[in-house]
C-alpha positions as CSV (number, residue, x, y, z in Angstrom):
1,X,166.9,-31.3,-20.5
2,X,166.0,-30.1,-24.1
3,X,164.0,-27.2,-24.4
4,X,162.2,-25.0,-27.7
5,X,162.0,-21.8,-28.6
6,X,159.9,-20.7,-31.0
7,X,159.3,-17.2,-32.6
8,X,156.2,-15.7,-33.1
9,X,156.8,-12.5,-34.4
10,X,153.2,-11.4,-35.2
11,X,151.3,-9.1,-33.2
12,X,147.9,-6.9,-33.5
13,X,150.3,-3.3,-33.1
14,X,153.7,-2.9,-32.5
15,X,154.8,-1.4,-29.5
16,X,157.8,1.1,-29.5
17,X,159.2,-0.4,-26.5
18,X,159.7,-3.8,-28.0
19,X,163.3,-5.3,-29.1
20,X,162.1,-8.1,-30.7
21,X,161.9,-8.9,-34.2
22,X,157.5,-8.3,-34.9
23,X,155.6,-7.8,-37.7
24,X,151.5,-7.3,-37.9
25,X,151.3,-8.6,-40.9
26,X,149.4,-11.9,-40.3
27,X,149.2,-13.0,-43.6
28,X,152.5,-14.5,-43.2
29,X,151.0,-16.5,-40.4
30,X,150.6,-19.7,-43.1
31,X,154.1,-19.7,-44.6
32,X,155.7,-18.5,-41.2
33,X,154.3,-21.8,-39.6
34,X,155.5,-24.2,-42.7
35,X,158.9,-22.7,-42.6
36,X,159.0,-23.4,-38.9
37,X,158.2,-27.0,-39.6
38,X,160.7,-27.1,-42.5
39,X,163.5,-25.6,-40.2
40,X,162.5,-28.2,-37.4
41,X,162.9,-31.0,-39.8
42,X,166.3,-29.4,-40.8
43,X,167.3,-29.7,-37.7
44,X,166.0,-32.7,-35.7
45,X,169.2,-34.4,-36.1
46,X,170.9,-31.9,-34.1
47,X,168.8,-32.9,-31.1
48,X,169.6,-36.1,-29.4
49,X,167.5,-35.7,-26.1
50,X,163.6,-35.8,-25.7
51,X,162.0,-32.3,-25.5
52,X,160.9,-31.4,-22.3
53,X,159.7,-27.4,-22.5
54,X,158.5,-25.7,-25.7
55,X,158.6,-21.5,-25.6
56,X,157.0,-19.7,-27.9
57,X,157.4,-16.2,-27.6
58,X,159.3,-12.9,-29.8
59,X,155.2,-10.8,-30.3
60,X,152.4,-12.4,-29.6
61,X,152.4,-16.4,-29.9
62,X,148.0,-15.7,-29.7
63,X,147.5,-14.3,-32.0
64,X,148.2,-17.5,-34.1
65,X,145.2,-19.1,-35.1
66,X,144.4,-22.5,-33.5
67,X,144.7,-24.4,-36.3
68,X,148.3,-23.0,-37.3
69,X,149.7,-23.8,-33.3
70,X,147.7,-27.2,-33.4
71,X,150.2,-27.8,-36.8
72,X,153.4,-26.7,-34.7
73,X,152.3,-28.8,-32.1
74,X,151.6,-31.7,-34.2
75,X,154.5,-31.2,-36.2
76,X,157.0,-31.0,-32.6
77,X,155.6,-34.0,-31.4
78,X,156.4,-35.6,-34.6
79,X,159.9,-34.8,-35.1
């Protein structure tokens, strides 16, 4: 079984408790989500089996705008 993770590092504050890479800068949101897709597309050949479970977590994968996780999604279920 083949399974995603994706990192959304973006998140409305950071908390001081977190270990995870984060940033509040959502004006990367646009260029985060097309080098996803670019890495993805680097990568698809390393992936023989069908995707079953896609994670998206690191800060907070909401605050994404629709639009940008209706591209990831879009661009998964492409590759």
């Amino acid at each position: 079984m083949a399974g995603l993770y994706i990192h959304i590092p973006f998140c409305e504050s950071r908390c001081i408790y977190c270990g995870f890479y984060s940033t509040t800068l959502s004006t990367l949101q646009e260029r985060y989500v097309e080098a996803v897709c670019k890495e993805m597309e680097l990568c698809k050949e390393e992936c023989s089996e069908p995707i079953e479970t896609i994670y998206l977590g690191g800060g907070t994968p909401s605050t994404l705008s629709g639009a940008a996780l209706e591209r990831l999604f879009l661009y998964i279920n492409k590759v």
